[in-house]
C-alpha positions, 0 to 999 in steps of 0.5 A: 383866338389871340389879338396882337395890337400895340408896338410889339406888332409892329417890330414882328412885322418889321423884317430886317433886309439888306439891298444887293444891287445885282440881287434887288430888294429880298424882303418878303414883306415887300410884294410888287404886282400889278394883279388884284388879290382874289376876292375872298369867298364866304366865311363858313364857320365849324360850330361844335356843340357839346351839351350834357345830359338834360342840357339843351342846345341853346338856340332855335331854328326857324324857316322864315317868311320871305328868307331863304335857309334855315335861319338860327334865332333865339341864342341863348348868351353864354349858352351851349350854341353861343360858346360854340360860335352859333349866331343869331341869323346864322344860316345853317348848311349842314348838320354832322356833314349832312348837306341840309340847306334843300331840305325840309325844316322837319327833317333838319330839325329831326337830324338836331333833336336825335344827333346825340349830345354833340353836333357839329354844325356848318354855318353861314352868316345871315348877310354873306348867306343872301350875297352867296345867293345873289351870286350864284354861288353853289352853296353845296360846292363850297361846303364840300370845298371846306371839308376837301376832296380827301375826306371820306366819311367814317363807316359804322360797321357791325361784325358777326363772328364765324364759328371758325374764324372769331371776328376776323379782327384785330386792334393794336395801338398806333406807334406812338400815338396815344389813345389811336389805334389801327385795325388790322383784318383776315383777308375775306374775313367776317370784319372785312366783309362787315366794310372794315379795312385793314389799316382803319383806326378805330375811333368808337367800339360798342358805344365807347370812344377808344381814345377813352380806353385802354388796350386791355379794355378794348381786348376785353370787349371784343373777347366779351361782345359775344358774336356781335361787335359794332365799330366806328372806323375810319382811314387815317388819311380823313382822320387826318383831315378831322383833326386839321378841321378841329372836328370830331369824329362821331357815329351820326356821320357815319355810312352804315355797313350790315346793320342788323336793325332798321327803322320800319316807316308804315303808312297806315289807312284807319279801319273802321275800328281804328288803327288796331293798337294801343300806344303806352309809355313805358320805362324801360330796366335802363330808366328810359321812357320809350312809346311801345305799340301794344295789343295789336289786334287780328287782321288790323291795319296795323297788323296788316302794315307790319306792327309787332307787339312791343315796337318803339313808335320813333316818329309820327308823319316825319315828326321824331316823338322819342322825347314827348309826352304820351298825350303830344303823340296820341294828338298828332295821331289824332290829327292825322284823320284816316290816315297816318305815317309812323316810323317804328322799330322792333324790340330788338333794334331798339334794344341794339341801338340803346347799347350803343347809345344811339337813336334809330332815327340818326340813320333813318334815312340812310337804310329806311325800309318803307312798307305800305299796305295793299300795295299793287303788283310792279308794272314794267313801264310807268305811265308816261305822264309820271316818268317825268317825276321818277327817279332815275336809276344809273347804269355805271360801267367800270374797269377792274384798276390795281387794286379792284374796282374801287368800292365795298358792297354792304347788306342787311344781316340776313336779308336779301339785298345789297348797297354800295358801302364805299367808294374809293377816292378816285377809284374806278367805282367813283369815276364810273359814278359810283355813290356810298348808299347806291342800291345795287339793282343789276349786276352785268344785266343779272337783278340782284334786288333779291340776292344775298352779299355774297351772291352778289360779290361772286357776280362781281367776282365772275365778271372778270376785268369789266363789271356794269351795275344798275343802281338807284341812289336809296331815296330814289329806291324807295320811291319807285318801289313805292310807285310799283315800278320795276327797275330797270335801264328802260327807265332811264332814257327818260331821264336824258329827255326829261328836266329832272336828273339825279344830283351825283353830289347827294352825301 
């Protein structure tokens, strides 16, 4: 930023005003008030980050002992965080519009590793980060405040095309503007049910970024895609904000709309002869190294939990393992003695996500799927000791507005199961509490966990005016199924009673 000092500052400041003895004194720069300006709020500071290949960020990240946050040591001078605005004891409170600063340093530092070669990172200086705390400030509520009321997040969406219909998409430049394009979609078609929403602007197709493209290529892709397409959209109103902020738009920000892929997280108990798999490393026909699951053995605790010859190992007990040596994870195996977490994903998604130039992990937690073995049969009411430590699913009644209910559902191709997609900013979805990645359990008391999209959107359909839906937010989801719970609203007088709540500003 440019710094004026010197005379030719003074005389810009200088304005020129006249005196009128009917009208008083009409210079603006001259302000009489006998009320204090307010106090100004904590400083946040946007860091961008852009790295190329084999380049490191530049900084570490650090947990503390007797020291709140995430704390940002070790920047590198000239470095690629330095040249973004990172500083040393900077505290980091989010990650590509992620909320991160509750968060265990694992996770957050898995968010960084796997985010690709650009990260966007929201940051508190060492000092203001203690005085925010001391003054109770919520630290949640101002980062949403700098981002504003109006953004929503952009939507990765994969399209499959109908025999009859194609992608039910189309693509045009917007007028006069250069390298933006609008998307226009067939009512009920394959691209609108993907979550695509007519007037969206297309930001990224198939890994590449549009504004890197010309019309005809984009017409190419989508006539060469075959019966796949996956887009990253967003409206233009948060594209908008984007722009104001400086900050780009990338695919780690996204809600996920009908992947047709996900990461698995197993948890394995060591049998008497091992685990039952090999680990290997091998290059794939790109040149990438990748950790593949091999010789999975008959009736092994692998077999059991779900492995599948050829899987991508992605983590091991949380930690991402994509970049290490094969000796690093064979140890960390190791170390976990009898029994052991791995998070992999089959040969086809690590397929998918390597054309598009993205790590399973970036969407880990948004549509993580978790399978354990000798799981036991749900039991309608948990004991009442646990109650206290379960989540709590929401029952959220809405009235039909002008246009709809406010939300989009979204779903796993070819797989039972649905989740709230998008919710509408100020829409009936949003004021009943309505949350992006809300698992849908109920709809008008009818459990639809098993129930395919549009079984579920012709429920939503045959309510009429009204609609109730049972939803869990996905975390909370994955933890009860774990605990062998069945949803339902019984569960959620506890809630009222007990101390814990659902956080309804959980991004």
């Amino acid at each position: 930023m440019k710094e004026n000092t010197g005379y030719g500052d003074i005389m810009e400041l200088t304005e020129k005003f006249t005196f009128n003895p009917k009208e008083g004194i009409d210079n603006p720069a001259l302000v009489i008030s006998d009320d204090a300006a307010p106090a100004p709020g904590p400083e946040l500071r946007l860091c961008v980050l852009k790295r190329k290949a084999g380049e490191s960020y530049g900084f570490h990240m650090r947990v503390e002992s007797g020291c709140r946050g995430h704390v940002i040591r070790q920047v590198e001078p000239w470095g690629v965080a330095e040249r973004a605005g990172l500083r040393d004891g900077d505290r980091l409170l989010e990650v590509n519009e992620t909320f991160v600063d509750d968060l265990e340093h694992l996770e957050v530092a898995q968010s960084i590793q796997v985010g690709g070669p650009q990260l966007c990172l929201l940051v508190l200086g060492g000092e203001e980060y203690d005085q925010a705390l001391s003054e109770g400030l919520d630290l949640r509520a101002l980062t949403r405040d700098h981002r504003g009321q109006d953004c929503a997040r952009p939507r990765l969406c994969h399209i499959t095309r109908d025999p009859g219909t194609g992608m039910g998409i189309s693509i045009v430049v917007v007028d006069g503007e250069r390298g933006k394009y609008s998307v226009s979609t067939a009512p009920g078609g394959p691209a609108e049910r993907a979550g695509v929403q007519k007037g969206d602007h297309l930001v990224w197709i198939n890994g590449a970024v549009a504004s890197e493209l010309t019309q005809s290529a984009i017409n190419k892709m989508v006539k060469r895609c075959g019966n796949h397409l996956t887009v990253l959209v967003i409206d233009s109103e948060s594209e908008q904000s984007y722009a104001r902020r400086r900050m780009p738009i990338l695919p780690a920000m996204a809600g996920t709309h009908n992947l047709p892929h996900r990461p698995l997280r197993l948890h394995l108990v060591q049998g008497p002869d091992g685990y039952g798999f090999l680990l290997r490393q091998e290059k794939s026909a790109s040149g990438r190294i990748d950790h593949r699951l091999r010789e999975v053995d008959a009736e092994s605790p692998a077999e059991k939990a779900g492995i599948q010859d050829g899987d991508a190992l992605l983590a091991v007990n949380g930690e991402a393992v994509e970049s290490m040596e094969h000796d690093d994870i064979v140890h960390r195996i190791r170390q976990s003695g009898r029994r052991v977490t791995l998070t992999i994903v089959h040969t086809q998604g690590k397929d998918f996500f390597t054309q598009l130039g993205l790590s399973p992990l970036v969407f880990c937690e948004e549509f993580l799927h978790e399978k354990e073995q000798n799981t036991t049969a749900p039991s309608a009411v948990p004991p009442k000791e646990a109650q206290a430590d379960l989540p709590c699913p929401r029952l959220c009644v809405l009235e039909r507005g002008p246009t709809g209910f406010g939300f989009h559902l979204g779903c796993f191709e070819q797989e039972p199961g649905t989740f709230v997609g998008q919710v509408a900013l100020g829409g009936p979805g949003q004021k009943a509490g309505l949350f992006q990645g809300d698992v849908v359990v109920e709809v008008n008391g009818q459990n639809v966990e098993e129930e395919y999209l549009e079984d579920v959107a012709l429920l939503v359909k045959e309510g009429g005016q009204s609609l109730s839906m049972l939803v869990v937010d996905r975390p909370g989801y994955t933890r009860l199924k774990q605990s062998g719970t069945a949803i339902a609203p019984s569960l959620i007088p506890h809630c009222a009673e007990g101390e814990k709540t659902v956080d309804d500003s959980v991004m």
